[in-house]
Kinemage of the C-alpha trace (Angstrom):
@kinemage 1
@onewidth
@group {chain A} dominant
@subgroup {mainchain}
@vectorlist {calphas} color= white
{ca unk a 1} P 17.279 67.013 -292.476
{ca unk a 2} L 20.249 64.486 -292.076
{ca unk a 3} L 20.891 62.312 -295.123
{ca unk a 4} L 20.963 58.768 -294.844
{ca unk a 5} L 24.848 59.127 -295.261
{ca unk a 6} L 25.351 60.938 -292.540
{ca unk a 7} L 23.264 59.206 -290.358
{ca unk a 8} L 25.072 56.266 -291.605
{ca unk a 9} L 28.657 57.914 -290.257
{ca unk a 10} L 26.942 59.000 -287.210
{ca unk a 11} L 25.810 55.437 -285.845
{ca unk a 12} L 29.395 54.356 -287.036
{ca unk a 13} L 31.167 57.160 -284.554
{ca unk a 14} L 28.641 56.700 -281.994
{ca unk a 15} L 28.889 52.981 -281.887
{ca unk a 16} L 32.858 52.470 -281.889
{ca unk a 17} L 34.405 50.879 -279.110
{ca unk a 18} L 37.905 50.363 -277.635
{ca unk a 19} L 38.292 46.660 -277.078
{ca unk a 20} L 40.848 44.508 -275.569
{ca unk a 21} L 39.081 41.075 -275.439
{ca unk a 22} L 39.837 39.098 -278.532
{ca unk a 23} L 39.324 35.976 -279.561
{ca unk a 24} L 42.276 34.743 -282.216
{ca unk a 25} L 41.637 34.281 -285.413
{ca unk a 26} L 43.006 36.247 -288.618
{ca unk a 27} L 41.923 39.645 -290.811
{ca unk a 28} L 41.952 39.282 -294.681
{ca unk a 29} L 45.313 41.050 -295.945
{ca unk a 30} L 42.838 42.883 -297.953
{ca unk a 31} L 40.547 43.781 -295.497
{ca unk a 32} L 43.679 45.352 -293.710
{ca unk a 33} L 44.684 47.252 -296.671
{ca unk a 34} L 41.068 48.477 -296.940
{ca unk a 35} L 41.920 50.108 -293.714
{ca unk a 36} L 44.727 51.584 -294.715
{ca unk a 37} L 43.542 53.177 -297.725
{ca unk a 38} L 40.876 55.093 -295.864
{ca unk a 39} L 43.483 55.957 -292.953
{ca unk a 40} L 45.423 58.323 -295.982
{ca unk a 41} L 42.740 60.279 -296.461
{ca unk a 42} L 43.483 61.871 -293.372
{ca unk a 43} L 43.886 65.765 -293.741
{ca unk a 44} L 47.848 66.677 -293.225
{ca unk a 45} L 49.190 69.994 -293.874
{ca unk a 46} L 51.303 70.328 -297.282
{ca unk a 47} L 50.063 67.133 -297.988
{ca unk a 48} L 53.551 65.877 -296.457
{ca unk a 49} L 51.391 62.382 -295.517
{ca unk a 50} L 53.809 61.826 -292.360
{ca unk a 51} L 52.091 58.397 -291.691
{ca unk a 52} L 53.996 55.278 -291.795
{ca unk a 53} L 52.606 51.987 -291.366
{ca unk a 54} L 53.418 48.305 -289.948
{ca unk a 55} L 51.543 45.443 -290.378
{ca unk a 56} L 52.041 42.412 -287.653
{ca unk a 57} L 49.704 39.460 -288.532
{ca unk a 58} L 49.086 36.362 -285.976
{ca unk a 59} L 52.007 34.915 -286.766
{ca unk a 60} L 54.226 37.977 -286.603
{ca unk a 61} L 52.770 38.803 -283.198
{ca unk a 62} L 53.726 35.188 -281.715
{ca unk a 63} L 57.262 36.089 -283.287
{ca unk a 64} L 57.249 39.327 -281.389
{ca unk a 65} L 56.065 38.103 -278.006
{ca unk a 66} L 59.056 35.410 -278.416
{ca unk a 67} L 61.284 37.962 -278.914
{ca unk a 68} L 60.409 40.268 -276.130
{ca unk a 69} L 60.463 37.240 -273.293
{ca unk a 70} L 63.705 35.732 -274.573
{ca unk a 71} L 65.655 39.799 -274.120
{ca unk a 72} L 63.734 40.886 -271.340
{ca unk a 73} L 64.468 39.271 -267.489
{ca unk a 74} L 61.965 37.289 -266.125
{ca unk a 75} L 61.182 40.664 -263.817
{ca unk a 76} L 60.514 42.657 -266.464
{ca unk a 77} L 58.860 40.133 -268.628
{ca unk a 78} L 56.293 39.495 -266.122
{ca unk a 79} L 55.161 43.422 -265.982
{ca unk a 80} L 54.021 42.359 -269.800
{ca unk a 81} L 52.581 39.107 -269.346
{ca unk a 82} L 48.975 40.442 -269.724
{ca unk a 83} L 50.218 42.274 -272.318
{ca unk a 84} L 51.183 39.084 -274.032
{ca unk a 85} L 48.160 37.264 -273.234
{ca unk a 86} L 45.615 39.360 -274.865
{ca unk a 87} L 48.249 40.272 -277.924
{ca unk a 88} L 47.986 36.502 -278.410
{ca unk a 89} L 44.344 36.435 -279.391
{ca unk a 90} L 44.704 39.800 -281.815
{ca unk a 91} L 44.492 39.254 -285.405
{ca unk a 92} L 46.198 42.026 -286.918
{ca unk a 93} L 48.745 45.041 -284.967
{ca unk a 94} L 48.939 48.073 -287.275
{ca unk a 95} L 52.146 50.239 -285.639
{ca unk a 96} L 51.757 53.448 -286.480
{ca unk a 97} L 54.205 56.169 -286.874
{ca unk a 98} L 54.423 59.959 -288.317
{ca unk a 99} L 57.472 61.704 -289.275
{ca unk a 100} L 59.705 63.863 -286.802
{ca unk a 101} L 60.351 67.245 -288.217
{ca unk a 102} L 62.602 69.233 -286.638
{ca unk a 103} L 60.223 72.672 -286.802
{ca unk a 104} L 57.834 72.205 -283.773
{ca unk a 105} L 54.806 73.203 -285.624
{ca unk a 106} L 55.262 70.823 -288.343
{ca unk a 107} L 56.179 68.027 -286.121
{ca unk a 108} L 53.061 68.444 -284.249
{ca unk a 109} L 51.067 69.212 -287.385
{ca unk a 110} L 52.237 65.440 -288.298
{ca unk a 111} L 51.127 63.972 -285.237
{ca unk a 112} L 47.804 65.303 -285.138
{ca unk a 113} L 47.546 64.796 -289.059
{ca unk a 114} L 48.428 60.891 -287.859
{ca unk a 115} L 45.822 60.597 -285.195
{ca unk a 116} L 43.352 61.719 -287.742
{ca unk a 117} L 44.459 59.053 -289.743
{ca unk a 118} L 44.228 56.384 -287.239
{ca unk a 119} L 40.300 57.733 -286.507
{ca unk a 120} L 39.324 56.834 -289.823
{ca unk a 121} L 40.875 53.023 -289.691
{ca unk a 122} L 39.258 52.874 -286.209
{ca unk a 123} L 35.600 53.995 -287.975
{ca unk a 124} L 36.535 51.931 -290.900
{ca unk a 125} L 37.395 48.634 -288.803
{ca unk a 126} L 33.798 49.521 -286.927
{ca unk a 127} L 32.021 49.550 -289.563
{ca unk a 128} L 33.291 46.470 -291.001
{ca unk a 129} L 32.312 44.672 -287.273
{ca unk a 130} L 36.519 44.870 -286.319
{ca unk a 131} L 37.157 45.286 -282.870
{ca unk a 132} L 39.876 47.740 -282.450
{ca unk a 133} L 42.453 49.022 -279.318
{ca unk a 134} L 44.177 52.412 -279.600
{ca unk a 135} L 47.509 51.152 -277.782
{ca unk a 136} L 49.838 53.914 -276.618
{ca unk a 137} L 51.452 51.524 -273.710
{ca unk a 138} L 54.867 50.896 -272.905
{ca unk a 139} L 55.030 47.553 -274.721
{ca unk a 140} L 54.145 49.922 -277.625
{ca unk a 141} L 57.546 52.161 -277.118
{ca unk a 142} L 59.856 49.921 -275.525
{ca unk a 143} L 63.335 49.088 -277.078
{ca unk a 144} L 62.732 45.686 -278.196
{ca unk a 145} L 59.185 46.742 -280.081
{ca unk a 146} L 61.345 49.368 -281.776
{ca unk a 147} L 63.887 46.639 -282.522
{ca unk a 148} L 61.464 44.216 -283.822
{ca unk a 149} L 59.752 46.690 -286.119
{ca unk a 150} L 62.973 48.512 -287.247
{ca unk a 151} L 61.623 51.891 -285.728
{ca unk a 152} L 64.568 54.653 -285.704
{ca unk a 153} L 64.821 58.084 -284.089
{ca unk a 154} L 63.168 59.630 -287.181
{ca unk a 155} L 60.503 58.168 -286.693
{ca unk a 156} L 57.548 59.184 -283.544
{ca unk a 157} L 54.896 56.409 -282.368
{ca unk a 158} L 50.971 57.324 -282.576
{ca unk a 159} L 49.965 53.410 -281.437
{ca unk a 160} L 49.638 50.192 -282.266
{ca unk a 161} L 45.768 49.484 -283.239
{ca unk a 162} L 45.260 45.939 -282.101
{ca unk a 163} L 42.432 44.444 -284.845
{ca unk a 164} L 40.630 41.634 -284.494
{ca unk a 165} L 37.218 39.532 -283.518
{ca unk a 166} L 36.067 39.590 -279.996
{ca unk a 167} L 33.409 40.921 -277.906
{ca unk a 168} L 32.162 44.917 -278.147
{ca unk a 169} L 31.966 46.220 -274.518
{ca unk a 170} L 29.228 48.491 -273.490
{ca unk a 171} L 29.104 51.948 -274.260
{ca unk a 172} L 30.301 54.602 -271.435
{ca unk a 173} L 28.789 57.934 -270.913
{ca unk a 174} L 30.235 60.691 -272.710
{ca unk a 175} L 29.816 64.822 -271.296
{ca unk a 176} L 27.571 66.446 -273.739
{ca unk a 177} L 29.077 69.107 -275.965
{ca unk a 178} L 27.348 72.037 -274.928
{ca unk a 179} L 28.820 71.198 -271.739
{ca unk a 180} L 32.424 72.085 -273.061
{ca unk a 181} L 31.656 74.372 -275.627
{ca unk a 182} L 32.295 78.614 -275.484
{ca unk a 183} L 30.024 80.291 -277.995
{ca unk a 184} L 31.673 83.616 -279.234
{ca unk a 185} L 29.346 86.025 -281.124
């Protein structure tokens, strides 16, 4: 019989969302670092925590948007003008990074160690009613995002995870487990 615990975690997996309609506002800095704290706990090999972390608030974000239209041409600025729009109405961007290593198998043991921690701030920010977006997009990678956040080449992006208030969209079907699952006695 399932404690109320992990029912509890349960309803929380089952009932995140990815959500890109926001609607403005601000997170607590708290809140945010609530978030963060429960991202660490993320399991990483050699406990080498290859997570890094950076925090754009509202006011941040306008300061980024402003930078990308006044480098990019008006061509290439218009490929990210929904982009801009919604990023407008997101409280909080968390950009977040793991550590290149230069053995494969730790390198990939970072970024999978990094996901995991960006799965626990997405079930935290659920549970706390925060709508979230996993952002891998090329907004997310381009030049003047690296720029802006002072990203170098030792560094590999995971996403940004767009926070905020806003609607929770409906849930879509998922295939069953048993449906992708080989049983070996």
């Amino acid at each position: 019989m399932a404690g109320d615990s992990f029912r509890q975690l349960c309803d929380t997996i089952v009932s995140r969302r990815t959500s890109k309609n926001f609607e403005g506002g601000t997170l607590e800095k708290e809140v945010i670092e609530n978030l963060l704290e429960l991202a660490v706990w993320a399991p990483n090999h050699r406990l080498n925590e290859p997570w890094r972390f950076r925090v754009v608030q509202s006011s941040g974000i306008q300061k980024w948007i402003a930078m990308f239209q006044q480098k990019l041409n008006r061509d290439e600025a218009q490929l990210f003008e929904k982009n801009f729009e919604r990023l407008s109405k997101v409280a909080t961007v968390v950009y977040v990074t793991c550590l290149k290593d230069p053995n494969e198998l730790i390198h990939e043991e970072n970024y999978a160690a990094t996901s995991a921690a960006v799965q626990n701030l997405l079930l935290g920010a659920t549970a706390l009613g925060i709508q979230s977006y996993w952002n891998t997009g090329r907004i997310m990678t381009h030049p003047v995002t690296l720029e802006f956040l002072n990203i170098d080449s030792q560094e590999r992006m995971v996403g940004a995870i767009w926070l905020g208030r806003g609607s929770v969209p409906e849930p879509r079907p998922r295939t069953p487990a048993r449906d992708k699952t080989l049983w070996i006695n």
